[in-house]
N, C-alpha and C positions, 0 to 999 in steps of 0.2 A: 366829537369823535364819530356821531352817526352820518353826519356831511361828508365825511373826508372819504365812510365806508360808501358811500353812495355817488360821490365822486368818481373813487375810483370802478365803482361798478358801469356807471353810465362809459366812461373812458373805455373800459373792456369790451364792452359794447357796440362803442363805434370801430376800433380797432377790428372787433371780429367780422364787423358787419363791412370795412373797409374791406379787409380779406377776401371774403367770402364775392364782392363785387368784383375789384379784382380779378378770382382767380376764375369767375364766370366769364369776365370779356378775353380773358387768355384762353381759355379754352372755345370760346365763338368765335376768334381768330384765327385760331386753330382748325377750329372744322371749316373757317372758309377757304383756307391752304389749296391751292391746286396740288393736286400732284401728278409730279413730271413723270412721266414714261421714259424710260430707259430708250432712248437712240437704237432703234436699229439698224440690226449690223447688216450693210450692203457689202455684197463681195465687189471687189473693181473684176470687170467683166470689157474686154478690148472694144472699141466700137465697131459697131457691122458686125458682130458676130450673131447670126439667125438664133432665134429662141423659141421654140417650139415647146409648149408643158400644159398640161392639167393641173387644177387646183383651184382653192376658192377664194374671193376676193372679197375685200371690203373695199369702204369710201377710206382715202386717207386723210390721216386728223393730224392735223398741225401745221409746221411749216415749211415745205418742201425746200428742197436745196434748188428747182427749179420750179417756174410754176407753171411746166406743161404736169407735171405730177398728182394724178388723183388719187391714183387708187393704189392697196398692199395688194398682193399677191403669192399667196403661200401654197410651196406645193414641196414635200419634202423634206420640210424641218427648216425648213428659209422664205425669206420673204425679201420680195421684190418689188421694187416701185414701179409704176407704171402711168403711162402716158398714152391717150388715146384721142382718136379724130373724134368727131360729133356721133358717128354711126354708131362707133362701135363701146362710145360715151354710153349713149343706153340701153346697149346690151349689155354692161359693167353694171352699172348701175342697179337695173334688173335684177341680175346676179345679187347683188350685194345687199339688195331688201330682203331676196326668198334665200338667202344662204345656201343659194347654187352653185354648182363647179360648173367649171367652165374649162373651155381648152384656147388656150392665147396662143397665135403666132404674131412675133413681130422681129425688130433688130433691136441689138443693146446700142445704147445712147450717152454720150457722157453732158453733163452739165460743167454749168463756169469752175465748181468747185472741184476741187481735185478726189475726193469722196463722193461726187454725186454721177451713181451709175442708174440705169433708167431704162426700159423697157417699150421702143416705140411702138404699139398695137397695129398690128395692119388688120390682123382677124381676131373674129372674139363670138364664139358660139356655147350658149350654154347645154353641156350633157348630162347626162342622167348618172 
C-alpha cells in the first residue's frame, strides 16, 4: 500500500513538472511573437499633385509597397510615406535621429500597387 502511495506521488510529480515545462516554453514563445503594426492608412492622393507640409519624420520600418520608400511623415493627424534622392536622404535622416520637423516639398507618386501612394522629395530642410 505504501508503493502504490508513492507511486502515485512520484507520477503527480512528473505530471506537474511536465506542466509547469510546458507552460514556460508557451509562454517564451509567446514573448518571442513579433507584433504586427497595424498598416497605415495612405489616402490615394492623384499623381503630380505638389505637396508642400511641415512635420516630423521618422526611418520607415517594414515593408514598403515600393522600395524607393524610407521614410513616415506625419503632420496633421496623417502619415505619409516618403521617398527621397541621396541629398535630401540625409537631411531625413538627420531629422529622424534629433526628432526634428522639417518642412518637405515634393510631388505625390503612385507605386505598382493600387494602395501605394508616395511622396517624391525634391526639398527637405529641417525648422525649428
Amino acid at each position: 500500500m505504501l508503493s502504490a502511495r508513492s507511486s502515485d506521488s512520484v507520477d503527480m510529480k512528473k505530471l506537474l513538472l511536465t506542466r509547469v515545462i510546458a507552460g514556460a516554453a508557451l509562454a517564451g514563445m509567446a514573448g518571442c511573437a513579433q507584433i504586427k503594426k497595424p498598416a497605415t492608412q495612405v489616402r490615394a492622393v492623384p499623381a503630380g499633385v505638389r505637396f508642400d507640409q511641415v512635420g516630423s519624420v521618422s526611418l520607415y520600418a517594414g515593408e514598403p509597397c515600393t522600395p524607393q520608400i524610407m521614410f513616415n511623415f506625419r503632420s496633421a493627424g496623417s502619415t505619409v510615406w516618403l521617398a527621397a534622392p541621396k541629398h535630401e536622404t540625409k537631411t531625413l535622416t538627420e531629422a529622424a535621429k534629433n526628432n526634428g520637423r522639417v518642412h518637405i516639398s515634393g510631388k505625390w507618386r503612385r507605386g505598382g500597387q493600387s494602395n501605394c501612394s508616395y511622396v517624391e522629395v525634391t526639398s527637405a530642410e529641417v525648422t525649428r
